[in-house]
N, C-alpha and C positions, 0 to 999 in steps of 0.2 A: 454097616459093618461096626462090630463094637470089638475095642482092646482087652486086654487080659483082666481088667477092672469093670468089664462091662459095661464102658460109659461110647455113646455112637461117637466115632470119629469122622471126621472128613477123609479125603483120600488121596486127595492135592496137598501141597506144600503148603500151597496159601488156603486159608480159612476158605472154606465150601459152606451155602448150605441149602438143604435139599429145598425144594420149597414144594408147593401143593402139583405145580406144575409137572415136577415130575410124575406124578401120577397119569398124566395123559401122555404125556410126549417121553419119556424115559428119556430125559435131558436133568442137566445141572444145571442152577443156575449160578454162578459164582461171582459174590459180592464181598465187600468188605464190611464184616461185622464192626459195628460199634458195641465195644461191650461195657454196660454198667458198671464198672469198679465198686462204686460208692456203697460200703457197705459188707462187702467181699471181706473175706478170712486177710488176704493179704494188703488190703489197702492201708491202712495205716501204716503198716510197713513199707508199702509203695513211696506213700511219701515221704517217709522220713529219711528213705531213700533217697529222694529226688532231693531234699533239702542237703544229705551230703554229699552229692554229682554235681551240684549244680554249679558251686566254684570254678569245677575243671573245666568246665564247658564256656564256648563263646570268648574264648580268649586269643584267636588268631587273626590276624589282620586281615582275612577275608570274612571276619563273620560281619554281619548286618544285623544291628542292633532292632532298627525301625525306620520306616519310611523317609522320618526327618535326618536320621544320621545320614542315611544315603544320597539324602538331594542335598547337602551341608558339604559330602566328600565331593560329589560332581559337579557341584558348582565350581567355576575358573576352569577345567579341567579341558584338554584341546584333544579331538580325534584328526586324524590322519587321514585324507580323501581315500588312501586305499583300504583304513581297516571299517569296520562299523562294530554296532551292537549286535548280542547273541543271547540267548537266554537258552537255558538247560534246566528240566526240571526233572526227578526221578518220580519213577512210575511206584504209584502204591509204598514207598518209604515203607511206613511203619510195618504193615507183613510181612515186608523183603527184606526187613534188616535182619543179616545173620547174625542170631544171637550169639553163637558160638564164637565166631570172632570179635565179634563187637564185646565181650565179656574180657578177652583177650587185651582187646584195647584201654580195657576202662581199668585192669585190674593193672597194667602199664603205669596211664598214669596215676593211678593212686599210689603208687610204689614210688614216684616221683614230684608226689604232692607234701610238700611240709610243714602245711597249713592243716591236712588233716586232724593231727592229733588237738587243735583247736576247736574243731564241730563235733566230734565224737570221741567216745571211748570204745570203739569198737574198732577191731585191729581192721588192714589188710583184707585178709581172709575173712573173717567175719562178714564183713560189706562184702563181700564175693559170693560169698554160700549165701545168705540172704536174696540178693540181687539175680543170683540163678533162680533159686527155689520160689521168689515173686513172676519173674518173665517165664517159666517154665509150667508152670500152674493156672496157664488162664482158660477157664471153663465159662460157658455160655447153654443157656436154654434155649429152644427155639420148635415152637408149636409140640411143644412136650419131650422134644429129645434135647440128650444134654450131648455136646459137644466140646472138641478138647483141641486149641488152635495149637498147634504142631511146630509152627516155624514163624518167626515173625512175633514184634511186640506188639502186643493191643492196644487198641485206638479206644482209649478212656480211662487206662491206666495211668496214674500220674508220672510214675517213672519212664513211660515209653517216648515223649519227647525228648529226653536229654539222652537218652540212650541211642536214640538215633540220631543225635545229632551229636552226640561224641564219636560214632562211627562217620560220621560225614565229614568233621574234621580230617581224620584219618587218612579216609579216603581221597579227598579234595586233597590233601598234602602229596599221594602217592600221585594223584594225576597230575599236579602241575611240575611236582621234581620230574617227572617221567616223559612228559610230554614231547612230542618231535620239535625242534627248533621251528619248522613252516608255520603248526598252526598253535606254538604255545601263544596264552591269553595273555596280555599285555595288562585286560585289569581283569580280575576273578572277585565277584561279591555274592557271597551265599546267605540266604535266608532258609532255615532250616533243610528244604528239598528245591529250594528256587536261587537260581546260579545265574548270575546278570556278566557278560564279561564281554571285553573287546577284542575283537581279533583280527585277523590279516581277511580280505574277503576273499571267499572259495574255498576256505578251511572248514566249514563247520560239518563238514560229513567227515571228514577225517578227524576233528577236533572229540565227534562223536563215537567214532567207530575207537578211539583210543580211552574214551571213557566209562564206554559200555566192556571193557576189558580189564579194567585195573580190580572188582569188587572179586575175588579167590574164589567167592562160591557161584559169582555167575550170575545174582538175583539181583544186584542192582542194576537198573537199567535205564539211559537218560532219554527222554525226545527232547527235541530242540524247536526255538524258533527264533527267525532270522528278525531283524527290524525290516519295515513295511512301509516305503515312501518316509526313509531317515526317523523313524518312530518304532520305539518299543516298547511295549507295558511290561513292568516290574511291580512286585506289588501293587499297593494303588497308586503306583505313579507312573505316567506316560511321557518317556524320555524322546526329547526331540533332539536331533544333530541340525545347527544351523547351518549355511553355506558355508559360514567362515570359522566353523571346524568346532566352534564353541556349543556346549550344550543350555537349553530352558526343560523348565519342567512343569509338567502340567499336573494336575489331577485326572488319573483315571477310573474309565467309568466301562462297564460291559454295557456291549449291544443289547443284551435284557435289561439293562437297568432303567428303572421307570420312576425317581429322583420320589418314591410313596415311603414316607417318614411317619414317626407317631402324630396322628393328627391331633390338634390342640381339642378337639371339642370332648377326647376320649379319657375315661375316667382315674389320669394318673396325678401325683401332685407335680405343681409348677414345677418344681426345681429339675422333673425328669425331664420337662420339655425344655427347657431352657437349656437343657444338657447336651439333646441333640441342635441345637444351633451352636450351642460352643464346639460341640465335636466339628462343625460342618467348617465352621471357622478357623479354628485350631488348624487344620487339616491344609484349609487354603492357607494360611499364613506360612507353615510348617515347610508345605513342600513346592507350590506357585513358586518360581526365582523373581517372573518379569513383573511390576508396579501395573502394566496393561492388562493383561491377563489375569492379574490377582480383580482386577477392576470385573473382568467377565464372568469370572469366576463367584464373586460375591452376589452379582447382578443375577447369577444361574439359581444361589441360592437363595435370593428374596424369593424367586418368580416359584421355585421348589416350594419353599415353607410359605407364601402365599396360596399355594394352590392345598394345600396341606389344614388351612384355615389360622396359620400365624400372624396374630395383628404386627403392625409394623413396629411398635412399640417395645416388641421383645426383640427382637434383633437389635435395636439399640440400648436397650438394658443390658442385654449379652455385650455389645461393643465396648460400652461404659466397663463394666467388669473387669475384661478383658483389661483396657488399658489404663484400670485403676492395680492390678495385680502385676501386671509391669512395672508400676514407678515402684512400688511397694518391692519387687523382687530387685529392684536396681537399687533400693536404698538400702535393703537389707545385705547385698553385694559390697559397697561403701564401703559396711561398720565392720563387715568381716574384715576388710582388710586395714581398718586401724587396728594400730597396735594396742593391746591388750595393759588396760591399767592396773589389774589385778582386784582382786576382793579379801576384803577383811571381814570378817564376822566377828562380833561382839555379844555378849551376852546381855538377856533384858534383863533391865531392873528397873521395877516399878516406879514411876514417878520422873526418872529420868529421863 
């Protein structure tokens, strides 16, 4: 079907697209487009966009910065034999965000941002009609027809992360003011579409069913998943409840995951290899709490980047590094906080 512009449209809400299949089976198959921005009429405006959103966003005490902020808040932190962990994630985000109110939201708070006229010279409105006319304009090619996503922000556009995640603010505010007293969360921590939170147990269908209710148009929509033998994955961390109410935290990993790293013998320079052993280490340092466990954890990844062709020699190159950029960042801590002698500049003259 093509609109009044002649360009093929989907015919769903959410991005369609036809694929060869239909031609035998007179079916849909319905996927979420990733669309190429880079290069697009509106992408530089995207971003310049996203450069002035991006203040207002992540500013609520349930956002979650990174894996490391999150295991830094739960550390010391005690559950109650009767609540556990819950995790809630939203279905397909960025095509479900209703732009129409989420525009509503963002043009709120820029109205109540004071800081704006600091980033830009462009009013209110300006950033408003911009911000429409980018999220409302995203066209996509596919095996020769062009198509036109209808509802929902596109996945490669720069401004469509904060966009839905200023609407998730929003929303996550209405749900937890809103919430029935049995199964409100006790803790709420949201990573963009991923919602980590503790609750009374036996709630989490009603916790649900109260969720999948608060978005006005109906398209946001949560599943849940319960913790599994006192354990639950959050990002890549796998939160354990101990007997005695206290939480550790582990590194997690998917059942597919098969620990296949850049192998050393393959044609990159050192410094990329050496990069992923600091990521692997960074990681256990960052988010491991127990001194045992971080021990298991390192021991995972020699036997990894062993089998990967890592001689043993970088892994302690990597360590050496590591705990040479620590005293350097604690010494640099120090002189920040001596007080300042001040500076005098003088002019040269020769010979002096």
């Amino acid at each position: 079907m093509k609109d009044s512009t002649g360009y093929f449209i989907p015919q769903a809400r959410t991005p369609l697209v036809y694929t060869a299949l239909q031609k035998y089976t007179n079916r849909v198959t319905q996927i979420r487009p990733i669309v190429d921005c880079i290069g697009s009429v509106s992408y530089q405006t995207s971003k310049a966009l996203a450069e002035i959103l991006a203040p207002i966003a992540g500013n609520t005490e349930h956002h979650v910065t990174n894996s490391k902020s999150l295991a830094e808040e739960l550390t010391g932190i005690y559950i109650d034999e009767g609540d556990m962990f819950n995790s809630h994630d939203v279905v397909s985000l960025f095509t479900n965000t209703p732009v129409e109110k989420a525009l509503e939201v963002i043009k709120t708070k820029l109205e109540q941002d004071i800081s704006l006229p600091s980033r830009t010279n462009l009013s209110v409105e300006d950033v408003m009609e911009l911000l429409e006319f980018t999220v409302t304009t995203t066209y996509f090619s596919f095996r020769g027809n062009i198509y036109r996503q209808r509802f929902g922000t596109a996945m490669g556009s720069p401004v469509s992360a904060i966009i839905a995640n200023i609407y998730m603010e929003w929303l996550e505010e209405q749900a937890i003011v809103n919430a029935p007293l049995d199964c409100k969360p006790k803790l709420w921590r949201r990573y963009v579409d991923d919602v980590l939170e503790i609750i009374q147990k036996g709630t989490t269908e009603q916790l649900t069913e109260h969720l999948n209710s608060i978005d006005p148009t109906g398209n946001i929509k949560f599943t849940h998943e319960e913790e599994d033998d006192r354990k639950i994955p959050f990002l890549d961390t796998l939160i354990v409840r101990k007997p005695d109410g206290t939480v550790k935290l582990l590194v997690y990993r998917k059942k597919t995951h098969t620990d296949q790293y850049l192998n050393f013998t393959s044609q990159h320079p050192l410094h990329q290899k050496l990069g992923v052993i600091r990521t692997l280490l960074d990681r256990m340092q960052n988010i491991v709490t127990e001194d045992e466990d971080k021990k298991e954890e390192e021991e995972r990844i020699r036997i990894a980047l062993a089998n990967c062709g890592y001689p043993k020699w970088t892994i302690e190159k990597v360590k050496q590094q590591m705990k040479n950029k620590a005293k350097k960042d604690t010494k640099t801590k120090k002189s920040d906080n001596d007080p300042s002698k001040g500076m005098v500049v003088i002019p040269y003259i020769e010979g002096l």
